[in-house]
N, C-alpha and C positions, 0 to 999 in steps of 0.2 A: 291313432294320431293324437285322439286327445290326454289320454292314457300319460302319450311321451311328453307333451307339454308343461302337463302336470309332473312329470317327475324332472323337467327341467326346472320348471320355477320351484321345487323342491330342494334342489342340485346345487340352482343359483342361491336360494336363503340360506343354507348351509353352508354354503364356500366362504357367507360373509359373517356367518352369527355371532353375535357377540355373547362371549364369554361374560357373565356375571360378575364383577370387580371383586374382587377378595383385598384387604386390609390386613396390616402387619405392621409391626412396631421395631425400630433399629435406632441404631447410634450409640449417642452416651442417654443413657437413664434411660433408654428403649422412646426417647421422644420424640426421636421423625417417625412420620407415620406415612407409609405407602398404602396406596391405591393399586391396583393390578388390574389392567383388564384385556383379555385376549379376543383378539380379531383373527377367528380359524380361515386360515386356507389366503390370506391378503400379503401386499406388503404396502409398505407405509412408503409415499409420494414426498420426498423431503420438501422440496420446492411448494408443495401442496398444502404443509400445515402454518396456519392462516392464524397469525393470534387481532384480534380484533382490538386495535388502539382504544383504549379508554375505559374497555369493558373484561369480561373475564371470559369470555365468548371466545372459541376456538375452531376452527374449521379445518378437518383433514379432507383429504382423497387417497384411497385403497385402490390397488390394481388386486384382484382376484388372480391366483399364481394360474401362471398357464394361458390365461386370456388377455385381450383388448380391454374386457370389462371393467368397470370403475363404480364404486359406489363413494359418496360423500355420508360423513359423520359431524357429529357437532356437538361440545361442550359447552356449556357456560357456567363451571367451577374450574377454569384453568386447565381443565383434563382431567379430573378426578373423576367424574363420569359420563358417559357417551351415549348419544342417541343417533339413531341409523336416519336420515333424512331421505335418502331415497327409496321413499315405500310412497304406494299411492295415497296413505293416510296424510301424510306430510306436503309431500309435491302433488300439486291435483293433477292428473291425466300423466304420471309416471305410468311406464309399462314396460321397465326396466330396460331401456335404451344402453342404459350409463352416461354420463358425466364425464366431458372431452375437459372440461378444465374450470377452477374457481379461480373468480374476478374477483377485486374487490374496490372500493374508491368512498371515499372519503370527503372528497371537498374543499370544504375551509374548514381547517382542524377546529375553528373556535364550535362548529356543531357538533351535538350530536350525532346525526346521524350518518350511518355507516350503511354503505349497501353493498353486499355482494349479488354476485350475478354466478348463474349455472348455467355454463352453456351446455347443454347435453345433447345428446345423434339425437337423427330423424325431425329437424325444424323444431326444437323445443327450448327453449327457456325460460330458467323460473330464478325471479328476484325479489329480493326482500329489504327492506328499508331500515327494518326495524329486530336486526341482528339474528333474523328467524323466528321470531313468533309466529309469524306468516311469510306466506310467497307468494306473488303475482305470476302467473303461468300463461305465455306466451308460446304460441303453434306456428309462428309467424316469420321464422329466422329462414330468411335467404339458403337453399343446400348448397352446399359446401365451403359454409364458414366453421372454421376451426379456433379463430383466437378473434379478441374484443381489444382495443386500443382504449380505455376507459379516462376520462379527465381531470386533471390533476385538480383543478378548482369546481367544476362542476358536475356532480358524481351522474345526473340523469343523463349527460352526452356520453355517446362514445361511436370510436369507429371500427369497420369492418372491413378487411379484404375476401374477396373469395377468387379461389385461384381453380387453376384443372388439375385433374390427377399430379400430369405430368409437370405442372407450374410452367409451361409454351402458354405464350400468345399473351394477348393483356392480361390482366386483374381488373377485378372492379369494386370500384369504393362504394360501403356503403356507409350513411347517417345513421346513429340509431338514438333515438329520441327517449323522452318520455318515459325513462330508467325505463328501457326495452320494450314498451308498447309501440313505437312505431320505426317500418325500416325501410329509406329511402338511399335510392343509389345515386349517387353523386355524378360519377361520371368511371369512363375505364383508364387505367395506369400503368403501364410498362411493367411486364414481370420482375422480378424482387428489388421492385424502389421502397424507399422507407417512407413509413408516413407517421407522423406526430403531432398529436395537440402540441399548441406553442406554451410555454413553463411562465409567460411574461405577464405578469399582471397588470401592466401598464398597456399592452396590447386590446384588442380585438378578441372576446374570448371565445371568438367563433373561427379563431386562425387556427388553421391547421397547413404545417408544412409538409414537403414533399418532394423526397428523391427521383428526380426523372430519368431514370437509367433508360440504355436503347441498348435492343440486342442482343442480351443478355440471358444467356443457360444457368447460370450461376448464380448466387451473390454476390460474387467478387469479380466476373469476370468484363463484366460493362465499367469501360474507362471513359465514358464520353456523357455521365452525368449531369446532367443539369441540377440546379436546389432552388425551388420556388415557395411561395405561399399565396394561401386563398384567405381573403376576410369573409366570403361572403359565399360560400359552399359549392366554390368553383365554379361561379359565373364570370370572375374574373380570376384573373393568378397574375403575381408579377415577381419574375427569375431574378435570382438573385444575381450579384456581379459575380458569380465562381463559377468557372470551368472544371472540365470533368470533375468532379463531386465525385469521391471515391466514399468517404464515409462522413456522416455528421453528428453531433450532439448540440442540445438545449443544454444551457446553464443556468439557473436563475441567479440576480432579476434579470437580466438582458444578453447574457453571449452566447455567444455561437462559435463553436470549433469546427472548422471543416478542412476534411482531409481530402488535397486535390492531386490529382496524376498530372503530372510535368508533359507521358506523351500519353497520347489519346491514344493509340495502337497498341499498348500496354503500360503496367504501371511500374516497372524497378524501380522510378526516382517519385519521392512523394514532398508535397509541401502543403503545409499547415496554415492558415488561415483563421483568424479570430475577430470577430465582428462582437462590440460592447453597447448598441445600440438595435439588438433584435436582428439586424441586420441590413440596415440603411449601408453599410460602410463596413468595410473588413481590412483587417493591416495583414500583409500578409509574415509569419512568426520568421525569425530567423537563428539558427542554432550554428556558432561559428566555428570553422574546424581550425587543427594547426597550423600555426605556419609552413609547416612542413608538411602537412597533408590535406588532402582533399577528397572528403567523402559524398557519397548522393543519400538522402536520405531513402533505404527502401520499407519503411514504415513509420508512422509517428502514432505515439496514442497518447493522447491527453489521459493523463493519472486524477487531478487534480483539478477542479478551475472554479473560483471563488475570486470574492471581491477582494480577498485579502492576498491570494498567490495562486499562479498558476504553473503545476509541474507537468513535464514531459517527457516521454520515453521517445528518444529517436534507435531504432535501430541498425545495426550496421553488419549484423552478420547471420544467416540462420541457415542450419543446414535441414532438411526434410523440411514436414510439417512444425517449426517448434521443438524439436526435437533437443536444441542444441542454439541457442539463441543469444546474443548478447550485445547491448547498445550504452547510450550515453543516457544520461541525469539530467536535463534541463530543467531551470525555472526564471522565470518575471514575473514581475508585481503589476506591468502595465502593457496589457494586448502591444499596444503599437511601440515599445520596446523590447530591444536585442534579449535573446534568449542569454542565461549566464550560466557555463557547464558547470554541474555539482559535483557529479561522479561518474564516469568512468566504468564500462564492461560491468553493467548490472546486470544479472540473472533478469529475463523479460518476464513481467509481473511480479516482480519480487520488490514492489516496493509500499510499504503499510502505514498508513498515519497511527502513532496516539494518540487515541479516540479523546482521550480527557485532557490530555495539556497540549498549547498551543507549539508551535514549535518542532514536535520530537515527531523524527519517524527512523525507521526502522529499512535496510535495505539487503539485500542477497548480492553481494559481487563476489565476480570468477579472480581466482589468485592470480597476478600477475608477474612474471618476470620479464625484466627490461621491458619492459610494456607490451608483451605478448604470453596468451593464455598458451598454458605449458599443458594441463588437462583437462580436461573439459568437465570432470566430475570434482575439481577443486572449489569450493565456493566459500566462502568467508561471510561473517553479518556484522552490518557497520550499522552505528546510530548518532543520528545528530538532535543537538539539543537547541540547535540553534538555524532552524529551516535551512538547512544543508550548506550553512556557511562551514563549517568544518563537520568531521564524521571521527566515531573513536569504535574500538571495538567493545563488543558486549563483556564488561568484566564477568568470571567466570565465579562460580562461588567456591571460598575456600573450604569446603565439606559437602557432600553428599549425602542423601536420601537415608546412607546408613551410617551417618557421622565420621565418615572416614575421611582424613584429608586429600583434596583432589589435587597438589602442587602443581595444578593448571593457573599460568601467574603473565602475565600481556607479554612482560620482558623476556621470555624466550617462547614467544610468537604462540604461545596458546590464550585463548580466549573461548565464549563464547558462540555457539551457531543455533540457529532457528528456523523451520522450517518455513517457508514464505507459501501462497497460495499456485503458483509455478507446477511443484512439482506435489500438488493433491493426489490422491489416487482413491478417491470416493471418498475418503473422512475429512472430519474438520477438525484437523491437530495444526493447525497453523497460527502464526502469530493472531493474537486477539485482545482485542478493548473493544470496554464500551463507552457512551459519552457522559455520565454520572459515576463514572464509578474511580473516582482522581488517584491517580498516579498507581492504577491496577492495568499491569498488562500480565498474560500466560501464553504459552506456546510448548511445543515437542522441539528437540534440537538435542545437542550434543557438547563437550567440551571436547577442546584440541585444536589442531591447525586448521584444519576445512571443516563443513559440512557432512557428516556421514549419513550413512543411506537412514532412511525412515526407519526400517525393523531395529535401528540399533539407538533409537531415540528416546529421551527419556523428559520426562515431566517437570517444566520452571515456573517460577512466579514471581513476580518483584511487584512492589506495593510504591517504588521510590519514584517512578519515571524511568524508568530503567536502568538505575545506578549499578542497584543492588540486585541479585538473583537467586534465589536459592532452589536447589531440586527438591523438589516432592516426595516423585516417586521412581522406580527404572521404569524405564518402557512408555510405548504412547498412550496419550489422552486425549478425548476430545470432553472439552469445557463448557461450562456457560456460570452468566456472572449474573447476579441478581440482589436485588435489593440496595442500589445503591452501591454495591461495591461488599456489603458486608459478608455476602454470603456467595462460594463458588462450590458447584461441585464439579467430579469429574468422574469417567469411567476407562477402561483401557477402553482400548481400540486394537483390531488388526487378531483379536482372537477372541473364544469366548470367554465371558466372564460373571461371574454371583455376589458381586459386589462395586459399590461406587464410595469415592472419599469426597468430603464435605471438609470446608473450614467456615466457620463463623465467625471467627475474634481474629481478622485480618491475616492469616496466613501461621499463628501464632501453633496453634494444636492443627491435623487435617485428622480424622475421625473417619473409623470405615462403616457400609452400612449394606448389610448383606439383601442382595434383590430377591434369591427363595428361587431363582432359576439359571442356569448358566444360557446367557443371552449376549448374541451378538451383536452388539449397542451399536444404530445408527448414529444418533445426535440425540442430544439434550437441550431444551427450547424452554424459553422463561417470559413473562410478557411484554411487550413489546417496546415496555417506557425503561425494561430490565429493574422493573422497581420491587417485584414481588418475592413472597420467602417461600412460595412454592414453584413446584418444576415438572417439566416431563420428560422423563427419559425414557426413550423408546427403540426399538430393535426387534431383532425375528430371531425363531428358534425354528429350523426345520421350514416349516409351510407358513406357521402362525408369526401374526403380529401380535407385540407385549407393550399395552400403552401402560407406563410405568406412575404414578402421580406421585411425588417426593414433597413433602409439608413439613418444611424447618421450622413452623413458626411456633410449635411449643419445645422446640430449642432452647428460643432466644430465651433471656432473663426478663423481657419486659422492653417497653418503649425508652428510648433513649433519653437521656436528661443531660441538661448541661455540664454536668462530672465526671458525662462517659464519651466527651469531644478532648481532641488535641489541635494544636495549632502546630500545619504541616505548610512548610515551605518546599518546591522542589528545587534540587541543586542541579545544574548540571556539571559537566568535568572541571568545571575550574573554578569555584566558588560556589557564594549562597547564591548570587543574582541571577537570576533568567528570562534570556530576552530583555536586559536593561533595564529589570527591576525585580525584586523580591514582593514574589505572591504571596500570602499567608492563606491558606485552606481551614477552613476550622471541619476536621473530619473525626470520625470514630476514630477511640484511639486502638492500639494494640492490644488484645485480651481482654477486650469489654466483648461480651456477648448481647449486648442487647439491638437492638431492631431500629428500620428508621421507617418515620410515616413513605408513603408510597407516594406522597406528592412533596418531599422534600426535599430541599433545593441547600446546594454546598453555599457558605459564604465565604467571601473571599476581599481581602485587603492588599492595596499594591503600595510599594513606594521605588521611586527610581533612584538608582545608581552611577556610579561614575564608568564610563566607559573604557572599556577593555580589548585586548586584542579578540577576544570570543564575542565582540557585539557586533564585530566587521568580516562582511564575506568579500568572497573574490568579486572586482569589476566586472566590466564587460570584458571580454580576451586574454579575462587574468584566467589561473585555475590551477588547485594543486596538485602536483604531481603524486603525491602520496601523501598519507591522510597525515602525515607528521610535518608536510611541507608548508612555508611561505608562498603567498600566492605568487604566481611565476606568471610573465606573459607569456600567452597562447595562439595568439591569435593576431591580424591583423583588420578582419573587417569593417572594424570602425575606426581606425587610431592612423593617423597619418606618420611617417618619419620624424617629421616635427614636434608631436605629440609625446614621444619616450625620450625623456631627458639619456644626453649623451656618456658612457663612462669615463671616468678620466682619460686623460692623455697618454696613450700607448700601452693603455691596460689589455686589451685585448688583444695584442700581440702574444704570442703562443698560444688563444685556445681554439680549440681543432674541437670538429663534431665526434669526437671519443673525449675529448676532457676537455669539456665548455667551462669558462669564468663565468661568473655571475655577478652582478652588480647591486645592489638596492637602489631604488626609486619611491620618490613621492607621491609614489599613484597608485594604482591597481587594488586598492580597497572600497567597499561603500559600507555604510550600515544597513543592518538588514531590516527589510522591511519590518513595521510595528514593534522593531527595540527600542525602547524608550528612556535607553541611557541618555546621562545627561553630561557634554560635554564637557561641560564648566565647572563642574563638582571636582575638587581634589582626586587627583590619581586616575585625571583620565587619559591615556594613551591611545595612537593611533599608531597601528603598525603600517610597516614599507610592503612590496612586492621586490620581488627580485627578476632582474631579464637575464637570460643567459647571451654573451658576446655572439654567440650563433645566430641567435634569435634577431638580435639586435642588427649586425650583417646582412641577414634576409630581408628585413625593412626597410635599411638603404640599399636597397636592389644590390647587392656587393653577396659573392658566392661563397658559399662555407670555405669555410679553412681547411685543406686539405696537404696532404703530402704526399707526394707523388711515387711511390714504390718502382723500380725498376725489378722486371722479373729475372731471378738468378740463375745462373748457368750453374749446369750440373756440376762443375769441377768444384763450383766456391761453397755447394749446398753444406759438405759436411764443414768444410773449415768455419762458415758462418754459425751451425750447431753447436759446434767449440767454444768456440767465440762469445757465443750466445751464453752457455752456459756458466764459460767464467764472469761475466759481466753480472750477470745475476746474484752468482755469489757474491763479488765487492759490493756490489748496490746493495744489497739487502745488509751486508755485515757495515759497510757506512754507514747506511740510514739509521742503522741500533745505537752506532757507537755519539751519530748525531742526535738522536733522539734522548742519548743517556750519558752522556759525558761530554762536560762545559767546555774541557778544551778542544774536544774533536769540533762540537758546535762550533766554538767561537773562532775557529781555521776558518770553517765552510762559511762561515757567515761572511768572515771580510773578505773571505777571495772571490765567490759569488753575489756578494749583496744579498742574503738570504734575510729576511727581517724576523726577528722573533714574534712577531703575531703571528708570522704564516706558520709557523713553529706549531704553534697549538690551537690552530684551527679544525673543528671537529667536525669530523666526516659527516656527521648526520642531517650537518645545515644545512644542506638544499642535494639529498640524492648522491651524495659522499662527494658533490664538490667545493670548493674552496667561495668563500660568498666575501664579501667587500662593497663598502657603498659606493655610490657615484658621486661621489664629493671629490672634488680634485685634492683637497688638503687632509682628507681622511680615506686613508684603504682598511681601516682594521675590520677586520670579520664583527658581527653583530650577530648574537648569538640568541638576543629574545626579541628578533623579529620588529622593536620598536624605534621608532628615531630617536635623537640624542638633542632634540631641542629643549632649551632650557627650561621649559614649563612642563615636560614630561619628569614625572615623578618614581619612584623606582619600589611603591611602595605594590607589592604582588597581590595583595590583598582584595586589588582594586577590580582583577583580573575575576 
C-alpha cells in the first residue's frame, strides 16, 4: 500500500512538472526574445490566469489531463518564469487536495495590496496578502463550499454559499471574515437565489443583497422572487418594492437593474426596472413598440448602464436554447425615461462598445427584407459614431493582406462583417479594444453582403475608430493589445501553428515571429492596465501546456520623445466633429517604433462645433427604418393625436398601407446625450422626422386605407391576365416617354395636375416613398433631411 502511494504522488509530480524554460530570439534583428516553458501532462484554465493589477505577478490554474486535479503556478516576471505553488514547501499542510478555484480582491485600488484566496478540497484555504511571498493556511472552511463572493471595496470580507449535492432544499450563507480566518453562517437562503456585496460606496458596506427565489429546481425556473438587503448580517432584511425578481445587477455608484416576470406561474413576458438611488425607488423601463404592433417583452438584458447611458437588449424571438435569436436596441440617458429604439433585429450579444472613444460601438444585425428576416444565417455589422443615433456599415478595405484589390465598395451593398462574441466557439477572435489604446479596434470577419462562417474569417485592424480597415492576414486570429496601443500581436486560431505576427509602429509593418513549435494557441494575455511590451501566449500540443513569454521591448528604438507624437483627431462618417466637438489625441504617430512609459496617460484637447443633422438622434417614438432613413414616427406611447402636427389638406388622400405618403414635421429629433454642439455657431442645422399618412390615421383612431378587392369569377380570370398584361406595357412605355420627353410630360402634367417636383422625387428618401412637408404652402420633397428656415445655412461642412 505504501509502495502505491508513493508511486501516486510520483504519477501526480510528473503529470505536473515543469519543464525548464528555454529562450529563443525572433523578429526583425532576432530582438523579440521568447521564454518557453512546458507544463507536461496539464491544460491551462483560461478563466484562471490571473494578472495581478499593479504588479507583474501572474497566477494560473492547470487541470492535470484526465482528472478533477488542479494545481496553481505563479509568476512575477509577467510569465517569463514559473513556480509550482502547491507543494507543501509553499502552502503549509498541502497534501495535494488540489485547488477548486483562485479568488482574488483588491479593495480600494489607491492600495497596494492585493490578496488572493485558494480555496482548495478537504476544508482548506490558503491566502496571501502580499502577492505570494507567503500564505496564511486555514483547515476551517465549511464542507461543501465551492466558490467565495469576495468585496469589491473591502478585500478581508467575503461570502459563502454551501449547497447539497443535488442543490434541493436551502443553501446556507456564510460570513467569512478576517481574509479567511473566521467562518460564520449567517443564516439559510432558498436554493439558487443570488447574493451580492452592494457595489455602492455611499451605502452600508456591510450590505449584502439577496435573491429570494421559492421553489425552485433551477436557476431560471423560480418566477415568484423576491430582492431584499441586509445592513447588518441579516438580523434585519428590508424587500425591495419588486415582484418576482427574475434576474438583478449592481451598477455603480447607485443602480440597479432588475428583471421582473409580468406572471408568477411563468415567465414569457419580462419587464425591466431600474432603481438610481441603491434602491429606495425603481421606475419601472419602458421599450415602445409600433403603431402597428404589439410585442411582450420575453427577455431584457441590460448591455450597458452607466451614469452617462443606459443600453438594452429586448428580445422578441428565439428558437431552441439561443440557437437563433434576435431582438431590438434600446437606450436612455435617464432610468425614469421612455426607452428610445436604436436598432432593430440585433444578433443577441452582438453588441460591443469602443473601449477607447466615447460614443462608437459596434453591432451584429440579421438582413432584413420588408422587415422580416429572410435567413437566419444572414448577418451584417453596423457601427455608430454617435451613441446609436444613426449606424453606417463597416467600410471594407480597398486591398487585401496580399495587395490585391478587393472591389468590395457600400454602393452595391458589400461592406464590412465582424465577428461578435454571439457566435464564439471557444477562441477569442471577436471584435476587441481596449481602454488606452485610442482609436485601436481588431477582430476575425469577412468582406461581402452578410457575415460568413468563422473558418472562412480573416484578420482586420483599423487605428481610426473604425473609419478605416485594413486586413492583415487570411484566416483567424486571436489578439491582444499592449502598451498603450503600440504594440499588438496575434496568432491563428482554429489550427496549429509555429508562428505569431506582431506590429510595433501602429499597424504600419506586422512582422512574423517563429514559436520553435507547432502549437495549438489558446489566448494571448498582457497586463492588466494592457500597458506592457511583454506577453504570454499560450496553448497545448498533444497533453502538454506551452507557457510562451514574448519580450518586445528590445524591439522598440527607445522611449518615446515628443518628435515621435501625432495630433489624431477621430472622424466619424460625416466630418471632423465627434459628438459635437473635435477631440485632438496627441498619440504615437505612424512608423515611429518607440515605447511609451507604462503609466502614460493620452492627452487630449476639445473644442465644440456647430450642430449638424449627425449630432440628433431619434425621439421618443421616432426610429429609422433603415440606416439611410430620416427619423420616422413609430410609435404612439407617449405622444397624443395633438402632439403630431397635421399634413396638409387632402394630402393623404390616395396613401394606402402598400404606398404610405409621408410627411415632414417639427419633431422627432433630440441631441444626443453629452454632444456638445453648439447651436448658435454658424451652420447649425436641426433636421425634421417624417410620419407616414398611415401612421398618422392610426393616431386619430381612423382605420388604414385600404381597397376593397372583390374575388373573380373564373370566366373573367383570364380576360383580367390580358388585360393586365396590356396595361403594364402602356404604363411602363408612358412612364419612359414621361420620364424622357418634355412634350409627353408636359400632356400628362396639364391633364392630370402632375407637378414637376413629384417628377424627380428620389426613391431613396424614406424606403422608396415619395416624402413632402407638412406645411400647407410647401409639398416639395426635402431631400437633406433639414428645414428650410431662414437661419438654416446650407453650408455641408457643418455636418
Amino acid at each position: 500500500m505504501k509502495l502505491l502511494l508513493v508511486a501516486l504522488c510520483y504519477l501526480s509530480y510528473f503529470a505536473s512538472a515543469v519543464e525548464p524554460s528555454t529562450d529563443k530570439q525572433c523578429g526583425e534583428d532576432n530582438k523579440v526574445v521568447l521564454s518557453t516553458t512546458i507544463l507536461k501532462g496539464v491544460t491551462v484554465e483560461d478563466s484562471q490566469v490571473i494578472y495581478v493589477e499593479g504588479t507583474q505577478i501572474v497566477y494560473m490554474k492547470v487541470t492535470q489531463v484526465g482528472t478533477f486535479k488542479s494545481d496553481i503556478y505563479r509568476s512575477s516576471d509577467y510569465g517569463k518564469t514559473w513556480t509550482k505553488q502547491t507543494t507543501p514547501e509553499i502552502l503549509a499542510g498541502y497534501a495535494g487536495e488540489g485547488i477548486i478555484r483562485i479568488f482574488s480582491a483588491r479593495g480600494n485600488k489607491a492600495e497596494d495590496r492585493i490578496t488572493i484566496y485558494l480555496l482548495g478540497y478537504g476544508n482548506r484555504l490558503w491566502v496571501t496578502s502580499n502577492g505570494g511571498s507567503s500564505y496564511e493556511h486555514y483547515s476551517n472552511v465549511p464542507a461543501g463550499i465551492t466558490y467565495l463572493i469576495t468585496h469589491d471595496m473591502y478585500p478581508g470580507l467575503a461570502l459563502a454559499k454551501r449547497t447539497s449535492e443535488d442543490f434541493s432544499g436551502d443553501h446556507e450563507l456564510f460570513l467569512v471574515t478576517e481574509f479567511g480566518k473566521s467562518w460564520v453562517k449567517l443564516c439559510n437562503i432558498p436554493a439558487w437565489s443570488k447574493v451580492s456585496w452592494s457595489k455602492f460606496p455611499q451605502e452600508n458596506p456591510q450590505r449584502i443583497y439577496l435573491q429570494l427565489r421559492s421553489g425552485a429546481s433551477s436557476a431560471f425556473e423560480s418566477h415568484t422572487a423576491s430582492l431584499a438587503y441586509s445592513d447588518d448580517w441579516f438580523k434585519t432584511t428590508t424587500v425591495l418594492p419588486i415582484n418576482n425578481a427574475y434576474l438583478y445587477e449592481l451598477y455603480e455608484p447607485s443602480r440597479i437593474a432588475v428583471i421582473s416576470c409580468v406572471e408568477s406561474d411563468k415567465c414569457t413576458h419580462k419587464k425591466m426596472f431600474l432603481s438610481e438611488d441603491s434602491g429606495k425607488s425603481f421606475h419601472e423601463s419602458s421599450f415602445p413598440d409600433h403603431l402597428h404592433e404589439t410585442h411582450n417583452e420575453t427577455a431584457i438584458y441590460p448591455y450597458e448602464v452607466t451614469d452617462d447611458v443606459i443600453w438594452a437588449y429586448v428580445n422578441r424571438y428565439c428558437k431552441g436554447y439561443r440557437d437563433f435569436c434576435y431582438g431590438d436596441l434600446y437606450h436612455t440617458y435617464d432610468a425614469d425615461k421612455e426607452f428610445t429604439l436604436s436598432l432593430r433585429y440585433i444578433n443577441y450579444n452582438d453588441f460591443i462598445k469602443y473601449e477607447s472613444l466615447d460614443g462608437i460601438y459596434v453591432a451584429n444585425q440579421y438582413v432584413t427584407v420588408d422587415n422580416a428576416i429572410e435567413n437566419e444565417n444572414d448577418i451584417r455589422t453596423l457601427i455608430t459614431f454617435n451613441k446609436g443615433g444613426s449606424w453606417n456599415v463597416l467600410k471594407a478595405p480597398t486591398r487585401d493582406s496580399n495587395n490585391q484589390p478587393t472591389g468590395c465598395f457600400a454602393s452595391d451593398g458589400c461592406s464590412l462583417h465582424l465577428h461578435g462574441h454571439n457566435d464564439v466557439d471557444g477562441y477569442f477572435d471577436f471584435i476587441y479594444s481596449v481602454p488606452n489604446a485610442v482609436g485601436l479596434m481588431v477582430g476575425s470577419g469577412n468582406i461581402g453582403t452578410v457575415l460568413s462562417e468563422r473558418d472562412e474569417a480573416n484578420f482586420y485592424y483599423s487605428r481610426d475608430g473604425g473609419m478605416e480597415w485594413s486586413e492583415v492576414r487570411k484566416g483567424r486570429y486571436v489578439t491582444e493589445i499592449g502598451n498603450h496601443g503600440t504594440a499588438v500581436i496575434a496568432a491563428r486560431l482554429g489550427k496549429a501553428t509555429n508562428e505569431f505576427i506582431y506590429t510595433i509602429d501602429e499597424g504600419d509593418s506586422w512582422l512574423s515571429c517563429q514559436l520553435g513549435v507547432d502549437l495549438d494557441v489558446a489566448n494571448i494575455r498582457v497586463s492588466a492596465e494592457f500597458s506592457s511590451t511583454q506577453f504570454l501566449v499560450y496553448g497545448h500540443k498533444e497533453n502538454d501546456a506551452y507557457l510562451i513569454f514574448v519580450d518586445l521591448s528590445a524591439a522598440y528604438t527607445g522611449l518615446c520623445t515628443d518628435a515621435d507624437f501625432e495630433i489624431w483627431s477621430p472622424k466619424d462618417a460625416h466630418g471632423e466633429c465627434f459628438m459635437g466637438h473635435t477631440t485632438q489625441y496627441t498619440r504615437r504617430a505612424v512608423g515611429k517604433k518607440c515605447f511609451l512609459d507604462e503609466k502614460h496617460v493620452h492627452t487630449t484637447t476639445t473644442s465644440d462645433c456647430s450642430c449638424g443633422i449627425y449630432d440628433y438622434e431619434c425621439a421618443e417614438c421616432f426610429y429609422r427604418p433603415t440606416i439611410d432613413s430620416p427619423c420616422q414616427l413609430w410609435c404612439a406611447d407617449s405622444l397624443s393625436s395633438g402632439q403630431v402636427p397635421d399634413p396638409a389638406t387632402d394630402f393623404c388622400l390616395g396613401s394606402n398601407a402598400s404606398h404610405p405618403k409621408f410627411y415632414e414635421v417639427n419633431m422627432g429629433y433630440e441631441l444626443i446625450d453629452e454632444d456638445t454642439c453648439n447651436p448658435n455657431l454658424p451652420g447649425s442645422v436641426k433636421p425634421k422626422a417624417v410620419v407616414s399618412c398611415e401612421d398618422w390615421k392610426a393616431l386619430k383612431g381612423e382605420s388604414p386605407s385600404v381597397f376593397p378587392i372583390p374575388m373573380p369569377s373564373k370566366n373573367t380570370v383570364a380576360y383580367g391576365l390580358i388585360g393586365f398584361a396590356v396595361f403594364v406595357v402602356l404604363a411602363v412605355g408612358g412612364y419612359y416617354l414621361w420620364k424622357t420627353n418634355d412634350k409627353v410630360y408636359a400632356c400628362i402634367s396639364n391633364t392630370f395636375g402632375i407637378k414637376s417636383e413629384e417628377r424627380d422625387l428620389s426613391y431613396s428618401q424614406v424606403n422608396g416613398h415619395a416624402l413632402v412637408s407638412s406645411s400647407d404652402d410647401d409639398l416639395t420633397g426635402v431631400t437633406n433631411g433639414l428645414d428650410d428656415d431662414d437661419d438654416d445655412l446650407t453650408d455641408s461642412s457643418a455636418e
